[in-house]
C-alpha positions as CSV (number, residue, x, y, z in Angstrom):
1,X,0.0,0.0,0.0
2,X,1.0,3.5,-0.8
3,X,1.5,6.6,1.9
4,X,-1.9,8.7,2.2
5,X,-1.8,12.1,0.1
6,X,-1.8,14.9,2.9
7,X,-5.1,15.3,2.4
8,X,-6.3,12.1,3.0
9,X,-4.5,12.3,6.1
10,X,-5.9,15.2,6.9
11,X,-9.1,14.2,6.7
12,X,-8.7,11.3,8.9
13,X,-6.8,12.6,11.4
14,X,-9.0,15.7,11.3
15,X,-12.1,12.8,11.3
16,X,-10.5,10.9,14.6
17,X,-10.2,14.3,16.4
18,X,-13.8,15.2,16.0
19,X,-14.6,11.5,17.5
20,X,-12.5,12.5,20.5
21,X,-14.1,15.8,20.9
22,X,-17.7,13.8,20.8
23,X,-16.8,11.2,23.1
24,X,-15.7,13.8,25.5
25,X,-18.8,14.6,26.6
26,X,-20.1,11.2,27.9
27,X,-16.6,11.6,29.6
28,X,-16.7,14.4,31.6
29,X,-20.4,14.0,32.7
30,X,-19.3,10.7,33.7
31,X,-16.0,12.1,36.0
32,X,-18.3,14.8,37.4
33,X,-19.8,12.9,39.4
34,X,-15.8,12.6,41.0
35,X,-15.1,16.2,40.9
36,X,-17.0,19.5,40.6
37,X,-16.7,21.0,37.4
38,X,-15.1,24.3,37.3
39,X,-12.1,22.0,39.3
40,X,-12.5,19.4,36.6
41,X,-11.8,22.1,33.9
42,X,-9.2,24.0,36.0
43,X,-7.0,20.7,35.7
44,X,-7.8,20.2,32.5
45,X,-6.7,23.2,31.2
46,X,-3.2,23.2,33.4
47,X,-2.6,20.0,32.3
48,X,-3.1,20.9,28.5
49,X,-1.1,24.0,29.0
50,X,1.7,22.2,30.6
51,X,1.6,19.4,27.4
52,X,1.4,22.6,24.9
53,X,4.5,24.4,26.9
54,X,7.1,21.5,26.1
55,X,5.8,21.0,22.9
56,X,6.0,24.1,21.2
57,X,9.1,25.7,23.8
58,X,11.0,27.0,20.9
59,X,8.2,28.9,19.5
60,X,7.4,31.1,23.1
61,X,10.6,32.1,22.9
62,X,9.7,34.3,19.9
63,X,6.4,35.5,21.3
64,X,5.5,39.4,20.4
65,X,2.8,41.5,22.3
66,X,0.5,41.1,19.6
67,X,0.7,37.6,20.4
68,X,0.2,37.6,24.0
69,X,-2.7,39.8,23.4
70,X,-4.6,37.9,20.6
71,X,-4.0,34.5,22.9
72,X,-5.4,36.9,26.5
73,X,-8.5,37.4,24.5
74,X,-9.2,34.2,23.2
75,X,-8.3,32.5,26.6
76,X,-10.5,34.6,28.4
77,X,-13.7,33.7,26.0
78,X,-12.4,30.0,25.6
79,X,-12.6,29.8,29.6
80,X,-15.9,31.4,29.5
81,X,-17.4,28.7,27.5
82,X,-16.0,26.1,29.1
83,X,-17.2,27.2,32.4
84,X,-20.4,27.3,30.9
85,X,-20.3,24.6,29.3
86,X,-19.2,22.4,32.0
87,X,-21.1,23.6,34.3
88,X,-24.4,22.9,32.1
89,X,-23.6,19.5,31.2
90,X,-24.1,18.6,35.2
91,X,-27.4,19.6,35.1
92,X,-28.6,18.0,31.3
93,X,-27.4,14.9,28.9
94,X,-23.9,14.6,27.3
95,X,-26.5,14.8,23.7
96,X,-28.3,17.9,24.4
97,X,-25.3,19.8,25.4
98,X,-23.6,18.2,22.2
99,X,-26.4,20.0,19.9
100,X,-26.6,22.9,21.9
101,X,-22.4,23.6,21.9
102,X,-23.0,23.0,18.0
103,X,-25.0,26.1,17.6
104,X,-21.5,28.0,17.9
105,X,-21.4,28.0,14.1
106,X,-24.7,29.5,13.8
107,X,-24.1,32.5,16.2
108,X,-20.9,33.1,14.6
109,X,-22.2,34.4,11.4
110,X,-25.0,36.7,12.9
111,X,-22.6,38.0,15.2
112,X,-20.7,39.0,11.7
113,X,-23.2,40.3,10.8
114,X,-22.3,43.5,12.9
115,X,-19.4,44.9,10.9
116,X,-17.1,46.0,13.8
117,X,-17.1,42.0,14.2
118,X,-16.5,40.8,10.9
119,X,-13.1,39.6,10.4
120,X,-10.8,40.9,7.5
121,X,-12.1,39.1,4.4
122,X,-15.3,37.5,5.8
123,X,-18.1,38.4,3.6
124,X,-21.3,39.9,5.1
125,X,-24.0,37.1,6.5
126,X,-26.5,35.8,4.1
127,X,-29.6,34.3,3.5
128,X,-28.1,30.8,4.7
129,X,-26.9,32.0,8.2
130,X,-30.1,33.3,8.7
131,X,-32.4,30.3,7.6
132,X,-30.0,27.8,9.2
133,X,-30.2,30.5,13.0
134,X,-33.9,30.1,12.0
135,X,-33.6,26.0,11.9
136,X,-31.7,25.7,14.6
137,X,-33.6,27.8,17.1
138,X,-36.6,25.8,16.6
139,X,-34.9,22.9,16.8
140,X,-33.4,23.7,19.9
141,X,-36.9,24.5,21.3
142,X,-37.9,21.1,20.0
143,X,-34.8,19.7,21.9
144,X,-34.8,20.9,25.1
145,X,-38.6,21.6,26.4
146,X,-41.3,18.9,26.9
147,X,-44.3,17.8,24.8
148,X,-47.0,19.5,24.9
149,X,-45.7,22.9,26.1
150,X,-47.6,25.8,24.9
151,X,-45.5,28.8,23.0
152,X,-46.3,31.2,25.9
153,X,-44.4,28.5,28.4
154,X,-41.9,27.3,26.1
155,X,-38.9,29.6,27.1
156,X,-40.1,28.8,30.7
157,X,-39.1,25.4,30.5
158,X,-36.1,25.1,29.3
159,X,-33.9,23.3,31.9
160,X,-31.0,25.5,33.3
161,X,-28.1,23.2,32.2
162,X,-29.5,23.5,28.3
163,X,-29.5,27.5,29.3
164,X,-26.2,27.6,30.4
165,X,-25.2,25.3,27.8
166,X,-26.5,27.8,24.9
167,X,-24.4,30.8,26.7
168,X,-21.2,28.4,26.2
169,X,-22.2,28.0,22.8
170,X,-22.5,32.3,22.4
171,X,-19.1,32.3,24.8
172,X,-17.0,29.9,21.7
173,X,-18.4,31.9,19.1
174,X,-16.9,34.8,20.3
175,X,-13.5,32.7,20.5
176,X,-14.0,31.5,17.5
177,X,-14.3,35.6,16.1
178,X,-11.3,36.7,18.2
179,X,-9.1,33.9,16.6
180,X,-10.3,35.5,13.4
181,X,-9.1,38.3,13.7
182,X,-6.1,37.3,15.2
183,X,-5.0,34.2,13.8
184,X,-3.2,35.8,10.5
185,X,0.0,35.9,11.1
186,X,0.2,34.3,14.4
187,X,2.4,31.2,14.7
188,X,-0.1,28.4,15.8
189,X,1.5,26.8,18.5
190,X,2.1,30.2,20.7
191,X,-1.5,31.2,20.0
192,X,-2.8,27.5,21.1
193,X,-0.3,27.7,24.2
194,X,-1.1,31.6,25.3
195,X,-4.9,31.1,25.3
196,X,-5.2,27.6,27.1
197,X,-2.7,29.3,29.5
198,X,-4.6,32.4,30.0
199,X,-7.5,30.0,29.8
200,X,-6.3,28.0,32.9
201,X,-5.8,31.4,35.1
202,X,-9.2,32.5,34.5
203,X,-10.5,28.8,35.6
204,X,-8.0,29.2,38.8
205,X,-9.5,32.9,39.6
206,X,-13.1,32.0,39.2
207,X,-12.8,28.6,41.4
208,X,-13.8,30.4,44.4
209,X,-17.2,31.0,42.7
210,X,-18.2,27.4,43.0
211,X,-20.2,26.0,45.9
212,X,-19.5,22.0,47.1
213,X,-16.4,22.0,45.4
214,X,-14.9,18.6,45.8
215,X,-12.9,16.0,44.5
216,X,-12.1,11.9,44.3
217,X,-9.6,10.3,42.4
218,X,-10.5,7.8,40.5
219,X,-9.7,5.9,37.6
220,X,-12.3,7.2,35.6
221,X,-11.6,10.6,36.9
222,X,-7.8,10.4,35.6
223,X,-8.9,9.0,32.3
224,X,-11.4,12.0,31.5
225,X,-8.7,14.1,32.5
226,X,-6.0,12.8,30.6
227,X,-8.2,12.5,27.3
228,X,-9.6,15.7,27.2
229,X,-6.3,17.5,28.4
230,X,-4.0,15.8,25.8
231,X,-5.7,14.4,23.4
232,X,-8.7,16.7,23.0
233,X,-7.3,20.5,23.8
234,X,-3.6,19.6,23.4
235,X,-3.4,17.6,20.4
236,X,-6.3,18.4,18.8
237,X,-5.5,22.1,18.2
238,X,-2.2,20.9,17.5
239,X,-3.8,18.8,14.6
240,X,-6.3,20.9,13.6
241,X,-4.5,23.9,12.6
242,X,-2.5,21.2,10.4
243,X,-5.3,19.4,8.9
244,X,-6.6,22.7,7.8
245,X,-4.3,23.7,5.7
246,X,-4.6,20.5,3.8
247,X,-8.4,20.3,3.0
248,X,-11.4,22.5,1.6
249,X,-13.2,24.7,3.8
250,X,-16.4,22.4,2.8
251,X,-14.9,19.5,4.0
252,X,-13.6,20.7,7.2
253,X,-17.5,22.0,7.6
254,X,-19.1,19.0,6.7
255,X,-16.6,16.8,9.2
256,X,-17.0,19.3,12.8
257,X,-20.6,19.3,12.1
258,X,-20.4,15.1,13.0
259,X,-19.3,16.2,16.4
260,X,-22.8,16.2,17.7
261,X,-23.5,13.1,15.9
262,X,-20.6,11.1,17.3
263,X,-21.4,12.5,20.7
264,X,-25.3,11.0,20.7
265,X,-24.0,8.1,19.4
266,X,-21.1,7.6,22.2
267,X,-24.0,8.4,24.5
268,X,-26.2,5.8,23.1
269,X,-23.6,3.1,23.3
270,X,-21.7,4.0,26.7
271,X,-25.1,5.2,28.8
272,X,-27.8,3.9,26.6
273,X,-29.3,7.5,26.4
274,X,-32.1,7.4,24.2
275,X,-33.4,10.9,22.5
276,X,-37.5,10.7,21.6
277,X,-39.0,11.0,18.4
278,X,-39.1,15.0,19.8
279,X,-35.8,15.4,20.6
280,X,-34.7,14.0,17.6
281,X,-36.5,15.9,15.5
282,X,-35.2,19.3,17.6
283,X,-31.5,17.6,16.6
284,X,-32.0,17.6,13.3
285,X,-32.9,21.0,12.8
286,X,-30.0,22.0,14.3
287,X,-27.9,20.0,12.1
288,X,-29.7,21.0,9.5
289,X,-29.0,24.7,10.5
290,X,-25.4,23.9,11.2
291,X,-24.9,22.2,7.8
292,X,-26.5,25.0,6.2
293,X,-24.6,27.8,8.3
294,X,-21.6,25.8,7.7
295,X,-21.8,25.3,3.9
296,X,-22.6,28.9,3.6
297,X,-19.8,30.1,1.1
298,X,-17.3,33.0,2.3
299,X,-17.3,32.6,5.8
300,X,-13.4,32.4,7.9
301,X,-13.4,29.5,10.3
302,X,-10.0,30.0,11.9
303,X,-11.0,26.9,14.2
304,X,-13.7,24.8,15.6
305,X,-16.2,23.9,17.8
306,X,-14.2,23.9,21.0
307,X,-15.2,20.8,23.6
């Protein structure tokens, strides 16, 4: 057999990172019940900064203010969403907050549409952004409130993990606009390293906030850990920013919109979460709106779907 082109390998490797980021989530709601989460993520993120320090040593050496800037303003947002985000999945399932983190890449392109936000050579937001916000909003109402709920009560009862879930997803997006305008330029490994670091001190300054804050080590603890710290933050932005440069911006759409996909189906395998015929039909509006919003000629992605 012949060596893979670099774009085939780019799109496995990029394929086999967006499994990892899917399964993630049936992992940490699994270790939370070991740790509380904004500790969980605080050792995440040291551990991934401390990984992403000896591998890309050389490069920090060479950091400029506009890098420690650009990476201070993505690390804040990043740690934002994770706190969020973590912090929601405790109180709903590893599939809703999958779908509802997705909707990152429908808020980025109305957020460009405010030009002070558009990054340098993103083209105004179209009719697709705003039929595929449209698709996934009622697919997330569909999602994440019970049958039967009248459209006066709907907002009502929304559970407060899916709510705090949807602010992670309006945290990343913002990330995901920061590294837009910021990226250009910027050697990939000291932006990856300054904004997981900056990430981790923002974790470590907002830990006080949490109430029962506790932790047990435990095997499956130190396995969560050590996938999403590694293999998930470390590596993966390590590969992505490689993969990218290898493949079509339509491919790289189409293969971070499976995250959500590959995190139902870890959740259906591993906890034998099943989603109803309503909840499905909420999750495939939104990746419908995603594939739409994804597809949507024109727009930067400078990154993905953090997880």
């Amino acid at each position: 057999m012949g060596r893979l082109s670099p774009g085939a390998l780019a799109h496995l490797l990029l394929l086999g990172t967006v499994l990892v980021w899917g399964a993630t989530f049936v992992l940490v709601k699994d270790a939370l019940g070991d740790v509380s989460p904004l500790l969980f993520n605080l050792l995440r993120m040291t551990l991934a900064f401390g990984v992403l320090v000896v591998v890309n040593r050389r490069e920090l050496g060479r950091i400029s203010r506009r890098g420690l800037v650009a990476g201070g303003v993505a690390g804040v947002l990043l740690a934002t969403g994770y706190q969020f985000q973590t912090a929601g999945l405790v109180r709903t399932t590893p599939s809703k907050s999958a779908f509802i983190t997705g909707l990152v890449v429908v808020w980025v392109p109305l957020f460009t549409a405010i030009p002070a936000l558009r990054p340098a050579g993103t083209r105004a937001t179209g009719w697709a952004a705003v039929v595929g916000a449209l698709l996934a909003f009622a697919g997330l109402l569909l999602l994440t409130t019970p049958a039967g709920t009248a459209w006066p009560e709907l907002f009502g009862t929304i559970g407060v993990g899916d709510l705090l879930t949807l602010l992670c997803a309006v945290a990343f997006a913002g990330h995901l606009i920061a590294l837009a305008h910021s990226s250009p330029g910027l050697p990939a490994g000291q932006l990856a390293t300054v904004q997981i670091g900056v990430a981790a001190v923002v974790m470590a300054g907002t830990l006080p906030l949490e109430q029962g804050l506790h932790l047990v080590v435990t095997g499956r603890l130190v396995v969560a850990l050590a996938v999403t710290s590694v293999l998930a933050t470390a590596a993966a932005f390590t590969i992505q920013s490689w993969a990218q440069k290898h493949l079509p911006a339509t491919h790289t759409a189409v293969i971070l919109a499976l995250e959500p996909v590959f995190a139902w189906l870890t959740a259906l395998v591993c906890l034998h979460e099943r989603l109803g015929a309503r909840s499905l039909a909420g999750a495939g509006l939104i990746l419908a709106g995603i594939a739409l919003t994804e597809l949507m000629p024109g727009l930067a992605r400078p990154a993905s779907i953090p997880v």
